[in-house]
C-alpha positions, 0 to 999 in steps of 0.5 A: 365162942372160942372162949367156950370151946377151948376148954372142950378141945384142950383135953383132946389137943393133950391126947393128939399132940403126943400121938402125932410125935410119936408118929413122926419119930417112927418114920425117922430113918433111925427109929424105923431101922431100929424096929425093923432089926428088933421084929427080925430078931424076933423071927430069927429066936423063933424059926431060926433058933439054937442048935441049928442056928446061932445069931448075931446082931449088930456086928461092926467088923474092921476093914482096910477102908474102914469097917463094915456094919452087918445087921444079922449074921446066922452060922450053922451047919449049913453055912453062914447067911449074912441078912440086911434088913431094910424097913421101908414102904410103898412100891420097891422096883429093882434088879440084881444089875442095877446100882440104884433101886427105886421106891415109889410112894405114890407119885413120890419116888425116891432111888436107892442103893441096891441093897444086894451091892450093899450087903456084898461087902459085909458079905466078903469081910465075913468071908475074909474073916472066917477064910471061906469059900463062896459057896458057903457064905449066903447074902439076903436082903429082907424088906420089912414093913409094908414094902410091896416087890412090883418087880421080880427079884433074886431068890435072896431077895425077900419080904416079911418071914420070906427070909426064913423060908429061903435060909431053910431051903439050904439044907445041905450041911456043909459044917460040922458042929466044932467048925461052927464054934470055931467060927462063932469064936472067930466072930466074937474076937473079931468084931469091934465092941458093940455100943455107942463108941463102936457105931459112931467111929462107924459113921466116921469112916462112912463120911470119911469115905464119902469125902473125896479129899480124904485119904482111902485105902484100897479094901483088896491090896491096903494101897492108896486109892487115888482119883481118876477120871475116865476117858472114853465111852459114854462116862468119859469124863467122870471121875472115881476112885482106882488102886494106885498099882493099877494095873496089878490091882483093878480095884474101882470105887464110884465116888 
């Protein structure tokens, strides 16, 4: 019997197996980043698009400790919007407090970073770079996918084409149009090359800076950081990472 039905089910094996590789790549953390920034480009040519707004993609920019990579950067007249894109599913609980988020697949949970902490230090190696103030320097977090917010998030915190909206509710102009180029300028000398060589010294200096027995510098002074631990209130005991001319610089890093 088997004999008679293996040939009716190997046709059907062929179309199957590809299809269900294929599905199992698109869950992988790399792909579906990928297609996560791929759909936020095209949204960003569409409803976001030259004169008004400049895009750049991918951009990996040095730091003391390292470098830093921005998914989107968008400059224009109304200032520059600094957008991390994060493409997952199920439920997304948070707040802009917390240093962990939560994502629930049903009775699955699985916490990560909250990803307005993640985008603040790209925010401020843009800000270091082009020497602005706070005000003109916006961060926003945009969920693609079918992530569902179950709790209430900050104005900058969007899903879907939200981030469209909320970046043309800034409509004060606050550049004028030669500033814009010199900032672009700016960019483009700044940033490290983008490629392969680019993205995997990047991920060098995140493990490095997840070692603690690697060297680091402090992101605000460029002094050595070096390991403490605390001594009082419900962390005692924990260890981090501090500048070494505490107290003149109060920089603190979580391990």
């Amino acid at each position: 019997m088997l004999s008679l039905l293996l040939p009716l089910f190997l046709p059907l094996l062929a179309v199957l197996l590809p299809l269900a590789l294929i599905a199992g790549l698109l869950r992988t953390p790399r792909i579906k980043g990928y297609l996560g920034e791929r759909w936020m480009r095209f949204l960003i040519d569409r409803h976001l698009p030259v004169p008004h707004y400049h895009a750049l993609h991918d951009v990996t920019l040095p730091t003391v400790d390292g470098s830093t990579q921005i998914d989107h950067l968008l400059i224009s007249r109304f200032g520059v919007f600094v957008l991390e894109t994060k493409n997952m599913r199920g439920w997304i609980f948070g707040s802009e407090q917390q240093a962990q988020w939560t994502q629930k697949i049903y009775r699955h949970s699985v916490r990560f970073q909250n990803p307005l902490r993640q985008n603040y230090k790209h925010l401020k190696a843009v800000q270091a770079l082009l020497e602005l103030p706070d005000d003109n320097v916006h961060s926003v977090v945009n969920f693609v996918g079918s992530a569902s917010l179950r709790t209430i998030m900050p104005a900058n915190v969007t899903r879907g084409s939200g981030f469209i909206a909320h970046i043309k509710s800034f409509g004060r102009v606050v550049f004028d149009d030669e500033q814009v180029k010199t900032m672009l300028a700016r960019l483009h000398q700044g940033r490290m090359a983008p490629g392969l060589q680019t993205r995997q010294q990047h991920l060098r200096h995140l493990q490095q800076r997840s070692d603690p027995q690697a060297q680091r510098g402090c992101p605000r002074c460029g002094n050595a950081l070096v390991l403490r631990t605390r001594r009082n209130g419900n962390k005692a005991g924990q260890q981090f990472w501090g500048c070494s001319t505490y107290p003149r610089c109060r920089t603190l890093q979580a391990l």
